[in-house]
C-alpha positions in Angstrom: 0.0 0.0 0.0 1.4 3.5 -0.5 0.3 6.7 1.4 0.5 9.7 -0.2 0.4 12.6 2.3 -0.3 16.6 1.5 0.1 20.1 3.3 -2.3 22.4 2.1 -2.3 25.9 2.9 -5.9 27.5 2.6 -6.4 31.0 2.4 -8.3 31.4 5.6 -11.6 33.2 3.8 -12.0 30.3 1.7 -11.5 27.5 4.6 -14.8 26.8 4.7 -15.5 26.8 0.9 -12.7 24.5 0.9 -14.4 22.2 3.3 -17.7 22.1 1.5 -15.8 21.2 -1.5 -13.3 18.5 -0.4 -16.5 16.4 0.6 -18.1 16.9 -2.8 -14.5 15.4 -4.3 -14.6 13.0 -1.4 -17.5 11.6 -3.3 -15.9 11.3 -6.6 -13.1 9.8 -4.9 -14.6 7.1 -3.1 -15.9 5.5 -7.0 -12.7 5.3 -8.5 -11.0 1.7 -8.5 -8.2 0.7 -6.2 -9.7 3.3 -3.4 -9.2 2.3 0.3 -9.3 5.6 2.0 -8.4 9.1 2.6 -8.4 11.4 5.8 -8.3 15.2 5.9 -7.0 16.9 9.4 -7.0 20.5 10.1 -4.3 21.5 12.3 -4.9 22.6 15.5 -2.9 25.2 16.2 -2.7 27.2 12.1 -7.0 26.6 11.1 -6.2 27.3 7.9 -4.3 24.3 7.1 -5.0 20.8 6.7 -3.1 17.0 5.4 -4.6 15.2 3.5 -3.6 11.7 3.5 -4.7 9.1 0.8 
C-alpha cells in the first residue's frame, strides 16, 4: 500500500469553501478503482491548514 500525504495551505476566507468542496471530491473519490481511504486533518494550532492523506 502507499500513502500519499499533503500540506495544504488554505487561504483562511476560503477555509470553509474549501471544506464544502473536499467532501463533494470526497464523493468522486470514493468510486474510483483501487480506493481504500483518505483522511483530511485540520491543524490545530494554524485553522487554515489541513493534510490530506490518501
Amino acid at each position: 500500500m502507499i500513502l500519499e500525504v499533503a500540506l495544504l495551505q488554505i487561504i483562511e476566507s476560503k477555509t470553509d469553501e474549501f471544506e464544502i468542496n473536499f467532501k463533494k471530491a470526497s464523493e468522486i473519490i470514493y468510486k474510483k478503482k483501487g480506493y481504500i481511504n483518505h483522511e483530511l486533518h485540520k491543524y490545530s494550532y494554524n485553522k487554515n491548514n489541513y493534510i490530506l492523506m490518501v
